[in-house]
C-alpha positions as CSV (number, residue, x, y, z in Angstrom):
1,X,75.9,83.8,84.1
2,X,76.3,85.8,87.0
3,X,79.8,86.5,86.0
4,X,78.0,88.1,82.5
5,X,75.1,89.9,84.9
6,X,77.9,91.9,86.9
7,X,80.0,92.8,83.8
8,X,76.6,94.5,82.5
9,X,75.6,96.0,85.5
10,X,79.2,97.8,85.8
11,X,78.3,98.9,82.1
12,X,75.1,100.3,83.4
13,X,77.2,102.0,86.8
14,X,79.8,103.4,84.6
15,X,77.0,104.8,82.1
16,X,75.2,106.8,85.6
17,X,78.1,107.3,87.7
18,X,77.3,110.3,90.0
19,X,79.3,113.0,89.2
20,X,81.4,113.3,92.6
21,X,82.7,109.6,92.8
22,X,85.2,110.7,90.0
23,X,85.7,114.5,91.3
24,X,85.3,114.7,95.0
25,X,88.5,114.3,97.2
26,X,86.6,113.9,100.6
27,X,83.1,112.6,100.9
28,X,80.4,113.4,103.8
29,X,81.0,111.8,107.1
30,X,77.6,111.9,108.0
31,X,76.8,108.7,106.1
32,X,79.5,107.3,106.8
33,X,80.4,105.1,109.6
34,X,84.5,104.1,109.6
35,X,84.0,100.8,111.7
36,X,82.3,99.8,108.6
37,X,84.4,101.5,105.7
38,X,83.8,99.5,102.3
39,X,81.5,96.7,103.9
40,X,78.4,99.4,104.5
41,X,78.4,100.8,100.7
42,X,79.1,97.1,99.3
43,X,75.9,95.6,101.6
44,X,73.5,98.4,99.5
45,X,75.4,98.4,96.3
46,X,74.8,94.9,96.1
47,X,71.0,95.4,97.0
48,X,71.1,97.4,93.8
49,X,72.9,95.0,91.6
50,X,70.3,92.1,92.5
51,X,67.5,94.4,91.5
52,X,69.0,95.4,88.9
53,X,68.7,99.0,89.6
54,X,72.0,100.8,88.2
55,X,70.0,104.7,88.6
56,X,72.4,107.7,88.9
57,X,70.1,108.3,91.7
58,X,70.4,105.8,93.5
59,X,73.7,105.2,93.3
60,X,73.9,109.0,94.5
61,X,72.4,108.0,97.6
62,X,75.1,104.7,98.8
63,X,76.4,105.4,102.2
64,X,79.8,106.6,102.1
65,X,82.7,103.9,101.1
66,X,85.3,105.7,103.1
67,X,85.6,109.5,103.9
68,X,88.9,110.0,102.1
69,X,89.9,109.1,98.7
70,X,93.4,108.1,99.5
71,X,91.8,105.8,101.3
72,X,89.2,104.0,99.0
73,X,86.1,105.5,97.4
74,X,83.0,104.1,95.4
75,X,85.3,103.6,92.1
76,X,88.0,101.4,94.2
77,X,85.2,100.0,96.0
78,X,83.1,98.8,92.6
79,X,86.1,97.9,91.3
80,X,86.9,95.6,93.9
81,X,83.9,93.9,94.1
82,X,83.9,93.2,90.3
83,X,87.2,91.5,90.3
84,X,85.9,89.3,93.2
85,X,82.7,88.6,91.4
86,X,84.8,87.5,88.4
87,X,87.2,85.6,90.2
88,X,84.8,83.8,93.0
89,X,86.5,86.0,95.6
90,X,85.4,88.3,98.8
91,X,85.5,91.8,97.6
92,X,87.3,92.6,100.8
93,X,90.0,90.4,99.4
94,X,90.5,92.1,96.9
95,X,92.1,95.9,96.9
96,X,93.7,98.1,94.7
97,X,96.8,100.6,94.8
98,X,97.9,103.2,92.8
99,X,101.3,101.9,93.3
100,X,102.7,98.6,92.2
101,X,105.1,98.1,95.0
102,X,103.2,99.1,98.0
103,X,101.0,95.3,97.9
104,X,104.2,93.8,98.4
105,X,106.1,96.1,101.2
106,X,101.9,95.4,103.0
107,X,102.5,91.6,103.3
108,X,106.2,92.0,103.9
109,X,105.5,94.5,107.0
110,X,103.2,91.9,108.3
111,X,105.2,89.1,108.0
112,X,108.2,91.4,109.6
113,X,105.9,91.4,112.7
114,X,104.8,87.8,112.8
115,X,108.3,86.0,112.5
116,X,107.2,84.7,108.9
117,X,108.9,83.5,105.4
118,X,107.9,85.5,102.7
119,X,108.4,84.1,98.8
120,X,108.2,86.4,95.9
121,X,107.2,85.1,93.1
122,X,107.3,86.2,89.2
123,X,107.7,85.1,85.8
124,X,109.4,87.8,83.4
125,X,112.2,90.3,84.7
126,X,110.0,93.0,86.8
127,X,110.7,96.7,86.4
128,X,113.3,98.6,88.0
129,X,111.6,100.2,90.6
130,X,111.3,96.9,92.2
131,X,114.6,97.7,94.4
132,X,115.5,94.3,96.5
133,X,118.4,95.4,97.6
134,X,116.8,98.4,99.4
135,X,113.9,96.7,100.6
136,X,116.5,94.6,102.7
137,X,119.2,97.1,103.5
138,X,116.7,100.1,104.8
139,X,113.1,98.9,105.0
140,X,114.5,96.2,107.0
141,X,112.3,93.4,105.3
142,X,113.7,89.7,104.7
143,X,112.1,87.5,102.0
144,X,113.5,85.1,98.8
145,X,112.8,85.2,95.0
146,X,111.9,83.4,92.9
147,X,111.4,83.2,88.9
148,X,109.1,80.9,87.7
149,X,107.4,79.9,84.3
150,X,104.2,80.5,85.1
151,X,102.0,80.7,88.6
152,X,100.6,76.8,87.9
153,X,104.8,75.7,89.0
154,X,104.5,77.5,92.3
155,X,105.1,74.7,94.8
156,X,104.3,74.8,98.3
157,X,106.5,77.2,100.9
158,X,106.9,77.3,104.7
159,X,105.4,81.0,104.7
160,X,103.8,83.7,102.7
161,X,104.0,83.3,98.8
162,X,103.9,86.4,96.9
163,X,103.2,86.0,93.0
164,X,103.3,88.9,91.2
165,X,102.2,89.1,87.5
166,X,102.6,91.7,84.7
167,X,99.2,90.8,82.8
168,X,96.9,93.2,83.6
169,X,93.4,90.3,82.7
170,X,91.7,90.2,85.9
171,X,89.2,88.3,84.8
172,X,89.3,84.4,85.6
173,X,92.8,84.5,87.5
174,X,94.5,81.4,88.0
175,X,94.4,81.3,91.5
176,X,97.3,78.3,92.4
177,X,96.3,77.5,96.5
178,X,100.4,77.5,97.4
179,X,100.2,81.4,96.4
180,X,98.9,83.5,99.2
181,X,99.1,87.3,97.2
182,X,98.2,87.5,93.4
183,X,99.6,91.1,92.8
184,X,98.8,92.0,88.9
185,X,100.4,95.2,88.1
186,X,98.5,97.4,86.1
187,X,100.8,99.2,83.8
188,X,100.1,102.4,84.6
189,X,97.0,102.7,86.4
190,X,98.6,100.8,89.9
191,X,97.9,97.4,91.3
192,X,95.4,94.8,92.5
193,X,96.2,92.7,95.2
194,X,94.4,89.6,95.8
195,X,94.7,87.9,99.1
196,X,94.0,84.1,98.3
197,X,92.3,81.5,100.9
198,X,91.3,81.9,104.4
199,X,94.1,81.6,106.2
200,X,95.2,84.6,105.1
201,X,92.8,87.1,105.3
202,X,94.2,88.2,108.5
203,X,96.4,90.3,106.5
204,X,93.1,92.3,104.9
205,X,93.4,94.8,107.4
206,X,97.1,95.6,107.5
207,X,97.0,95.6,104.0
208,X,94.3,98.2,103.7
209,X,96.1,100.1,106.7
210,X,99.5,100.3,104.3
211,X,97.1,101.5,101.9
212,X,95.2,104.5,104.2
213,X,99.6,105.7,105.9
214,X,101.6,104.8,103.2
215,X,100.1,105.5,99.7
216,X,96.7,105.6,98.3
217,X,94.1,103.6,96.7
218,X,93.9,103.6,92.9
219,X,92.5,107.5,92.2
220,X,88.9,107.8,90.6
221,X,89.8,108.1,87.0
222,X,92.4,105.2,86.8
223,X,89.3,103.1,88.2
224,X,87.3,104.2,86.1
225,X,89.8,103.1,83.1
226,X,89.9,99.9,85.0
227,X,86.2,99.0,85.3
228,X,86.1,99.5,81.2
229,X,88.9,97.4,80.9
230,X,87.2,94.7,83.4
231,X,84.2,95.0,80.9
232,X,85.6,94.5,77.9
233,X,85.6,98.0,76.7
234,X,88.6,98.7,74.8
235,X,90.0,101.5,76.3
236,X,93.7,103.6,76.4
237,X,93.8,105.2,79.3
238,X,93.7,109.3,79.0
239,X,97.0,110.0,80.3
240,X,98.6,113.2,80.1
241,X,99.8,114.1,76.5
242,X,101.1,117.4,77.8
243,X,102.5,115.9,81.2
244,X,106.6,117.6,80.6
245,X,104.8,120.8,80.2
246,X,102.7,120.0,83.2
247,X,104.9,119.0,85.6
248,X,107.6,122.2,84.5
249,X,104.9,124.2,85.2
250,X,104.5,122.9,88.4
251,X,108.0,122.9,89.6
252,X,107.5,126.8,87.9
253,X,104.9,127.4,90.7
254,X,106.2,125.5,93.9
255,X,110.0,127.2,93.4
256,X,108.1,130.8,93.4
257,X,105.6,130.0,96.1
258,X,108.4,128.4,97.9
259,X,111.5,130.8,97.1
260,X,113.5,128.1,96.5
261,X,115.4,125.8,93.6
262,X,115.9,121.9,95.1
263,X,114.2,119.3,93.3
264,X,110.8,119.0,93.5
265,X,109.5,115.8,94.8
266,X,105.7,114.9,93.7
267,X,104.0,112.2,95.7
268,X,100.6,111.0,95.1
269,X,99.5,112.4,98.3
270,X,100.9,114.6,101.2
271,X,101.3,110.9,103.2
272,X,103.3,109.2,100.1
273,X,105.6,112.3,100.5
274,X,106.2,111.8,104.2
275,X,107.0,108.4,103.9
276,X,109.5,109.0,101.1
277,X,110.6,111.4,103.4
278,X,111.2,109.4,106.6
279,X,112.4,106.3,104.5
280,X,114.9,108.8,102.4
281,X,116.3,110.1,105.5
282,X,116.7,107.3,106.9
283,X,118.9,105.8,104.1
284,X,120.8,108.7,104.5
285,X,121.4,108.2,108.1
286,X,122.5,104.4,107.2
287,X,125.1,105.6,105.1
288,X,126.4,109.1,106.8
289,X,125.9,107.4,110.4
290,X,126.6,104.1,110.4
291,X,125.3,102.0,113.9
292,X,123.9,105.2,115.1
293,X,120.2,105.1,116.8
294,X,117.9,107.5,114.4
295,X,115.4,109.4,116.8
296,X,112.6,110.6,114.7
297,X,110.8,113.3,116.8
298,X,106.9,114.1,116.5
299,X,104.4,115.6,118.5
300,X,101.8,113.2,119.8
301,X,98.8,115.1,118.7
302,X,99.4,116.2,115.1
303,X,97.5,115.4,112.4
304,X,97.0,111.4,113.0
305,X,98.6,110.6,109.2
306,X,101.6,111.7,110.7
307,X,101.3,110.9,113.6
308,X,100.3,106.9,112.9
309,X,103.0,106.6,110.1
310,X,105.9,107.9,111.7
311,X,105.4,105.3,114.3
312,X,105.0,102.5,112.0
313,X,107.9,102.8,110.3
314,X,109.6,103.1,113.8
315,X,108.0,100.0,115.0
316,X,109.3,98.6,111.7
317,X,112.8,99.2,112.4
318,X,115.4,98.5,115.4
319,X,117.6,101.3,114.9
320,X,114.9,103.9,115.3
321,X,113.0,105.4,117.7
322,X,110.1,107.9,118.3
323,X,110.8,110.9,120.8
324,X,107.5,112.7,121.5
325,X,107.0,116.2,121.2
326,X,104.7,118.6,123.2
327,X,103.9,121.1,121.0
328,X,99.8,122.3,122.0
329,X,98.3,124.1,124.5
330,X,100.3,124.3,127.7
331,X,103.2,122.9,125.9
332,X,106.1,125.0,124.0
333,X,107.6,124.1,120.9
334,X,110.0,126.2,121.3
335,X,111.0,124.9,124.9
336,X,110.2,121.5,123.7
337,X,112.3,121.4,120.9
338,X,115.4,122.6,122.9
339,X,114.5,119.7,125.5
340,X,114.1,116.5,123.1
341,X,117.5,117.9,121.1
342,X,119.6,118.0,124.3
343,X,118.6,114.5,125.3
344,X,118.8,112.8,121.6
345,X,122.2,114.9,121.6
346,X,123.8,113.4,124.8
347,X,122.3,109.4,123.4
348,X,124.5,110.5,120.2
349,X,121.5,109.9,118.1
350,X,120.3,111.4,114.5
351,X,118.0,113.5,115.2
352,X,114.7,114.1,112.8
353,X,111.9,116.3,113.8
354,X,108.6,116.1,112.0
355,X,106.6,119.6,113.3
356,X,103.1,121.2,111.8
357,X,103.0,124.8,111.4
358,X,100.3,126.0,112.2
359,X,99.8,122.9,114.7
360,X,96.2,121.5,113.7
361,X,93.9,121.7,115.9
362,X,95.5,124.5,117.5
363,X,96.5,126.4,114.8
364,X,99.4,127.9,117.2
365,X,102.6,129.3,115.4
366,X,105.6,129.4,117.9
367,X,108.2,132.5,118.4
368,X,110.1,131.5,115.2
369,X,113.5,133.6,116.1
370,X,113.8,131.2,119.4
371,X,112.4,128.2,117.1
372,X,115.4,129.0,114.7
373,X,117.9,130.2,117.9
374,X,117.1,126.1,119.2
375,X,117.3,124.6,115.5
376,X,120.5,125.8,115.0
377,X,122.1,125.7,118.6
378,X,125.6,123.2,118.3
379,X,125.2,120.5,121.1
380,X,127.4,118.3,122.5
381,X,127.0,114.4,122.8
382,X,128.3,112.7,126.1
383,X,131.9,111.9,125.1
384,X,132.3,115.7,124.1
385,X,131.6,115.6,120.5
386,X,129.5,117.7,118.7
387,X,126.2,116.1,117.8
388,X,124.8,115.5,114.6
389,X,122.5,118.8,113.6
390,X,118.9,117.9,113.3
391,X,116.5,117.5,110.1
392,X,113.6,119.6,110.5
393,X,110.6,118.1,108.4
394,X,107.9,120.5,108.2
395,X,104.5,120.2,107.4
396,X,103.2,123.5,106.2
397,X,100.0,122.5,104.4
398,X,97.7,125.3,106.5
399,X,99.9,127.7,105.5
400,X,101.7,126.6,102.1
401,X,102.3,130.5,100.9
402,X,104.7,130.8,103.6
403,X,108.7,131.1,102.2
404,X,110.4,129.0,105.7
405,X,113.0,127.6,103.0
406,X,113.9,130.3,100.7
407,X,117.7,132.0,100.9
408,X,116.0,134.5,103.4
409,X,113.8,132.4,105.2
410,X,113.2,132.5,108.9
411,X,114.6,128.7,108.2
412,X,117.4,129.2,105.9
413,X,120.0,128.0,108.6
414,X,118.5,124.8,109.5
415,X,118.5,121.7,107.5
416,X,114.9,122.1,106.4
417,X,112.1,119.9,104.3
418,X,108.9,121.1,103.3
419,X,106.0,119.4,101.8
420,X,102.2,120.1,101.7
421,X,99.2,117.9,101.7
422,X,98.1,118.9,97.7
423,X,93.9,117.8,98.7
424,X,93.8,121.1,100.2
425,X,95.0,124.6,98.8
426,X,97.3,123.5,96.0
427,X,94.9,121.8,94.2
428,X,91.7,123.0,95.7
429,X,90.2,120.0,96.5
430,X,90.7,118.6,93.5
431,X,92.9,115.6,93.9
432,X,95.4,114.0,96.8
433,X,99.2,114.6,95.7
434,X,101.4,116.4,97.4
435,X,105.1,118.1,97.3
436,X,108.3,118.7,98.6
437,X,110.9,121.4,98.9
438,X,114.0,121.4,100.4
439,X,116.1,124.9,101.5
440,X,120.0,125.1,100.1
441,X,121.0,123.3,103.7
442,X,118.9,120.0,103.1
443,X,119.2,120.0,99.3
444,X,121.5,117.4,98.6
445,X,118.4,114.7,100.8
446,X,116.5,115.8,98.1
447,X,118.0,112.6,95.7
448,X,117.5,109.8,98.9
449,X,113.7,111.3,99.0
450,X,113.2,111.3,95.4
451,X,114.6,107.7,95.1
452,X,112.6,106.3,97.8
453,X,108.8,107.7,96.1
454,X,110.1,106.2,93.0
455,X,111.0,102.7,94.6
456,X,107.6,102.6,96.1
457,X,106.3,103.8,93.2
458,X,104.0,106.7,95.0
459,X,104.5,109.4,92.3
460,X,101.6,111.7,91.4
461,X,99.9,110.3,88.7
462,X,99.9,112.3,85.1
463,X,96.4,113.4,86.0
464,X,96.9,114.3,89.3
465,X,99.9,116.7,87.9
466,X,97.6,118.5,85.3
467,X,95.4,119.3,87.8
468,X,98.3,120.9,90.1
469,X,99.2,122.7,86.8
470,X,96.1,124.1,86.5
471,X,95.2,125.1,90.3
472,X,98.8,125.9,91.5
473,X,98.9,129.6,89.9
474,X,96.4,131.0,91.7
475,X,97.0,129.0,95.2
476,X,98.5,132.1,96.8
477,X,95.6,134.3,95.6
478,X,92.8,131.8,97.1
479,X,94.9,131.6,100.4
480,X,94.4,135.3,100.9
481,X,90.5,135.5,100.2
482,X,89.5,132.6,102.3
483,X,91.7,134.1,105.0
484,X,89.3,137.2,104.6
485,X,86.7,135.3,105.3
486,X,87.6,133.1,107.8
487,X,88.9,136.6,110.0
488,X,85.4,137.8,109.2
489,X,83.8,135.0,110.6
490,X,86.0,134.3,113.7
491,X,85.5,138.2,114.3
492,X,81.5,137.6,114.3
493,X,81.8,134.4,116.3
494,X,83.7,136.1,119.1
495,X,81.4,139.1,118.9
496,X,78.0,137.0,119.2
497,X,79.3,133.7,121.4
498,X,82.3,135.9,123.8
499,X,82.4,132.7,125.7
500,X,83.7,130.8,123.5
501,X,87.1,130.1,122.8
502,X,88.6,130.4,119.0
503,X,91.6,129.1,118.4
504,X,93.5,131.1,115.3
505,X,96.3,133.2,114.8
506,X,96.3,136.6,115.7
507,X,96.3,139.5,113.9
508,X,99.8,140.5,114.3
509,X,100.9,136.8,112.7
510,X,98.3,137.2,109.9
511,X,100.5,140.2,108.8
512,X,103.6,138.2,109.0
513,X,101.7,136.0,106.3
514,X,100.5,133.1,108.2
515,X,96.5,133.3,107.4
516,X,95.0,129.8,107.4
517,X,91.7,129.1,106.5
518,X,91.0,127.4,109.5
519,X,89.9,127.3,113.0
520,X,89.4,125.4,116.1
521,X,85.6,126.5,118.0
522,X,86.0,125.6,121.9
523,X,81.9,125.6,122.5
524,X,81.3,127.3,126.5
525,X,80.2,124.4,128.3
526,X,78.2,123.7,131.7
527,X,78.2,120.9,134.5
528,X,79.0,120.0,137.9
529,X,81.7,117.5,137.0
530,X,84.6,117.9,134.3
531,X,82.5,114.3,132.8
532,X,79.6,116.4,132.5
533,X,81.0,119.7,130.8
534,X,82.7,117.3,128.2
535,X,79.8,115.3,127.3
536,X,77.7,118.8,126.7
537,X,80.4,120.3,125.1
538,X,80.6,117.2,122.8
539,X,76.6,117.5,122.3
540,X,76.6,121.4,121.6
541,X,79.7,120.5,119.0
542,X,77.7,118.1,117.0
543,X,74.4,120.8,117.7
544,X,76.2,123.3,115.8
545,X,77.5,121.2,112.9
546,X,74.2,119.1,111.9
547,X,72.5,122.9,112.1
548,X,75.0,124.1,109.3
549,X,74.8,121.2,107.0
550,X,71.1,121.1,107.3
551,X,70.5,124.7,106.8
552,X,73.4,125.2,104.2
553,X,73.4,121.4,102.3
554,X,74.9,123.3,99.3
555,X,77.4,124.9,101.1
556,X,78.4,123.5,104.7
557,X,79.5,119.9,105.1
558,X,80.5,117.6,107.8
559,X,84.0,116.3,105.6
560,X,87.8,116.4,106.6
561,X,88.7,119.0,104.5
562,X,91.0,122.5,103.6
563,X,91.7,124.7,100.8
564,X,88.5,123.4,98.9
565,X,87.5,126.1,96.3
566,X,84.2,126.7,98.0
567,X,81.9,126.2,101.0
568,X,82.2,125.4,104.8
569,X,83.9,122.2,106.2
570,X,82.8,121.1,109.8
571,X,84.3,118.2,112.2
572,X,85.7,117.1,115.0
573,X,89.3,116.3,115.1
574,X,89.0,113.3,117.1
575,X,86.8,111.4,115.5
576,X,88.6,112.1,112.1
577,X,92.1,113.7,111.6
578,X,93.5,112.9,115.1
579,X,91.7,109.3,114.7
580,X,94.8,107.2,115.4
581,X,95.8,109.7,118.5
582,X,96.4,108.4,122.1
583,X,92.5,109.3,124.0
584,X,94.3,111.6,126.2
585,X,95.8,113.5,123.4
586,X,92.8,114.4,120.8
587,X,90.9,117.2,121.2
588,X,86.8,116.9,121.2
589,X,86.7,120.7,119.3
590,X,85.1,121.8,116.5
591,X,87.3,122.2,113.6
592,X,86.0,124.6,110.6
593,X,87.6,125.1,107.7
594,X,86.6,128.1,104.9
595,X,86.7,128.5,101.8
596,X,87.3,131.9,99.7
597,X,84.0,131.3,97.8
598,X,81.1,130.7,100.3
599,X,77.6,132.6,101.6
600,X,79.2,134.2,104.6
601,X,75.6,135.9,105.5
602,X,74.0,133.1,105.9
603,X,76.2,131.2,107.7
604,X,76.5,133.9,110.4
605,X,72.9,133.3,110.6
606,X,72.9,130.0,111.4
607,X,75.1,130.6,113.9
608,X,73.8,133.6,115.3
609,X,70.2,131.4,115.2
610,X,71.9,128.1,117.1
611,X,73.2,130.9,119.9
612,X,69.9,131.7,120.4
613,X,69.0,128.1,121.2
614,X,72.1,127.6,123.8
């Protein structure tokens, strides 16, 4: 029975889902509280499901599941908690991908870390993205397989056993005790991982963690198709019927934005890229430089995806190492850069830098004739030999219209990849994947790159590609008018609140064609002590931000966002982009990011009227 009350209280859900759980790429952080992501939204969703009370409007009012999509949302969420309700299960035992290989590189990470067998399990021969041989030889993982009839003659194993199962039923599994992780792959909407008994959820949080760096959760709209399944509504799922044309037209748009003709790699989000990225290179380095030490070189305060993944795959792996790079502030890139290659030179390492431009939350551009002038320097290793020339991996999603890789680009001599986060400007806001370029120097990485998003199966979905088709034609155009506005706005900031200090390029860089959308806000601050200037500062921050949601709901909203098609996006890098940043390194700053369709008026008002007030 209660098995039956939850399928028809999804069919209720599904009939009054809110508009914005299957649209909205970012949700409001001002209901939502990440120390409890998922468990919050699940406490008053199941409030509503014992009363019975399936309103659009109170649905509309749930307290946010997690602030990002590519992390979870309500869909993922209410999808989750279905399967456990049909399967006698903890919802946050259950979680969904929308890759089918991700669930199992998860467990194996883990067990990588904690000395531990691992057992993979299956019955029929599983598709050829499932690359064993890779898994081993560059992702460093150790584990044994194992074809079986069925999951009821899985015996018992000194370790993790993985079972993985191509019928996508999720209702009443067959969950055998000696298997730890039911994976059922979902044709093409993803995967559902089940983590079975006790003793092993442990692992629920490195899970979900391979989940927020390393791909995504299952999008809206595949959800959605999954709930109707989990129902009993027969149901195809939409698909793309015109994705070659789609996806032509894409590559159409990113060569001329770009200025450039590599193969175009697209990831289900700007984070799926970078890890096909790092994982791609890496392979390369295996094979091109054997036994060499791989150095890959970030700086410690970019954005925290980066920043946290880049690690982790580090920490993964013997042969490579992370090399910090100052970049903000008081710190040169430019000097920086010429520093870290000169040591990673003389250790006879392969050197791969990972650099933002503009930095966030700076938004600094360095002198790009010395940056070039220090890329493409020849350096020496100790014994005299020339060292291996670096990979620079560039993250240009502030500034996406700018052509670093094309034949004339201020880049064009360096062995350079670009990709771009495709949440913000390419698809206005309107889903997560993301891209990558390379220029004619870095070209032939392009295959490695392409081969490692396919093996962990992180390629934008056929929805997520339509919408890139639709949005991508008029990407430069938006970049330009939201720049208008954002100049206006700094200009009126600086004119009313002199004190303060703005971080965004200058006008002479703006005509060079970088003009982001965005801007760091340095509020003035007061206090005898540097303790007591930050904790106002931090006050006046949040002061200003709950004024302009409050004042402006329609418009302004406290969300990690950029490139959106319209309104005004407030936060505070720490608490949200630089979230997995040493203390030391985030900035408490107020980060705002504009949009080319937005009441400019009134929000000078509200600023001009929370002046008045300081």
């Amino acid at each position: 029975m209660k098995e039956q009350n939850a399928s028809v209280y999804i069919e209720k859900v599904l009939k009054n889902l809110p508009a914005d759980w299957l649209k909205l790429t970012t949700h409001r952080l001002d209901i939502y509280n990440e120390s409890l992501a998922k468990t919050e939204f699940l406490e008053k969703f199941e409030e509503l499901y014992l009363s019975d009370n399936a309103e659009k409007a109170a649905l509309s009012e749930l307290p946010t599941a997690f602030d990002y999509i590519r992390l979870g949302h309500p869909l993922s969420t209410v999808l989750e908690w279905g399967i456990a309700k049909l399967n006698d299960l903890n919802p946050d035992n259950v979680i969904s991908f929308s890759s089918r290989v991700m669930p199992v590189l998860a467990v194996l990470r883990k067990n990588l870390f904690d000395r531990k067998n691992t057992r993979i399990c299956y019955t029929e021969e599983l598709p050829e993205y499932f690359d064993f041989e890779s898994l081993k030889q560059v992702y460093g993982y150790t584990f044994e397989l194992k074809q079986v009839e069925k999951p009821e003659d899985i015996s018992e194993f000194n370790g993790s056993s993985i079972f993985i199962s191509q019928k996508d039923e999720l209702t009443d599994l067959y969950l055998n005790p000696n298997i730890d992780f039911y994976i059922s792959l979902q044709a093409e909407l993803g995967s559902i991982i089940l983590v079975n008994g006790p003793e092993n959820e442990e692992y629920i949080s490195d899970i979900q963690h391979v989940r927020r760096r390393e791909s995504i959760a299952m999008t809206p709209a595949d959800c959605y198709t999954a709930l109707q399944r989990l129902i009993g509504v027969s149901i195809s799922s939409p698909g793309n019927t015109n994705y070659e044309a789609d996806r032509a037209s894409v590559e159409a748009s990113i060569h001329k934005i770009t200025a450039t003709r590599s193969k175009v790699v697209l990831g289900s989000c700007g984070l799926s890229v970078q890890y096909a990225i790092m994982m791609g290179l890496i392979d390369d380095a295996l094979e091109k430089h054997p036994g060499k030490k791989i150095n890959i070189i970030v700086p410690p305060n970019c954005y925290g995806g980066t920043n946290d993944q880049a690690r982790r795959v580090a920490a993964s792996l013997e042969n490579v190492e992370i090399v910090d790079l100052p970049v903000d502030g008081e710190n040169n890139m430019v000097q920086s850069t010429d520093k870290v290659l000169n040591q990673v030179a003389k250790a006879g390492a392969v050197p791969y830098i990972i650099a933002e431009i503009p930095t966030n939350p700076r938004v600094e551009v360095p002198d790009l004739e010395k940056l070039r002038e220090v890329l493409t320097k020849e350096r020496k290793m100790a014994n005299g030999e020339v060292a291996i020339d670096p990979v620079f991996i560039l993250d240009q999603t502030f500034c996406p219209n700018v052509q670093f890789c094309g034949e004339d680009g201020i880049l064009s001599a360096v062995r350079t990849i670009s990709y771009v986060s495709g949440s913000k400007f390419p698809s206005g806001g309107k889903c997560t994947a993301g891209y990558c370029i390379a220029n004619s120097k870095a070209e032939a990485l392009m295959e490695k790159i392409d081969r490692h998003l396919k093996l962990c199966d992180n390629k934008a979905t056929d929805l997520q590609v339509k919408i890139l088709a639709e949005q991508l034609p008029s990407m430069n155009q938006r970049i330009v008018d939201a720049y208008k506005n954002t100049r206006e706005f700094v200009n009126f900031i600086e004119e009313t609140l002199p004190e303060a200090k703005i971080n965004f390029v200058s006008e002479e860089l703006a005509k060079e064609g970088f003009t982001p959308s965005v801007f760091s806000l340095d509020l003035p601050t007061k206090g005898d002590t540097e303790q007591e200037k930050e904790s106002y500062k931090r006050a006046l921050n949040n002061k200003l931000i709950t004024m302009m949601i409050s004042e402006i709901p329609n418009e302004s909203k406290y969300c990690v966002s950029y490139g959106q098609l319209k309104g005004c996006y407030w936060t505070i890098p720490a608490t949200s982009t630089q979230g997995t940043t040493k203390e030391s390194d985030k900035d408490y700053i107020a980060r705002v990011s504009v949009s080319p369709n937005l009441d400019l008026d009134l929000h000078k008002k509200v600023f001009e009227d929370f002046v008045k007030q300081i």
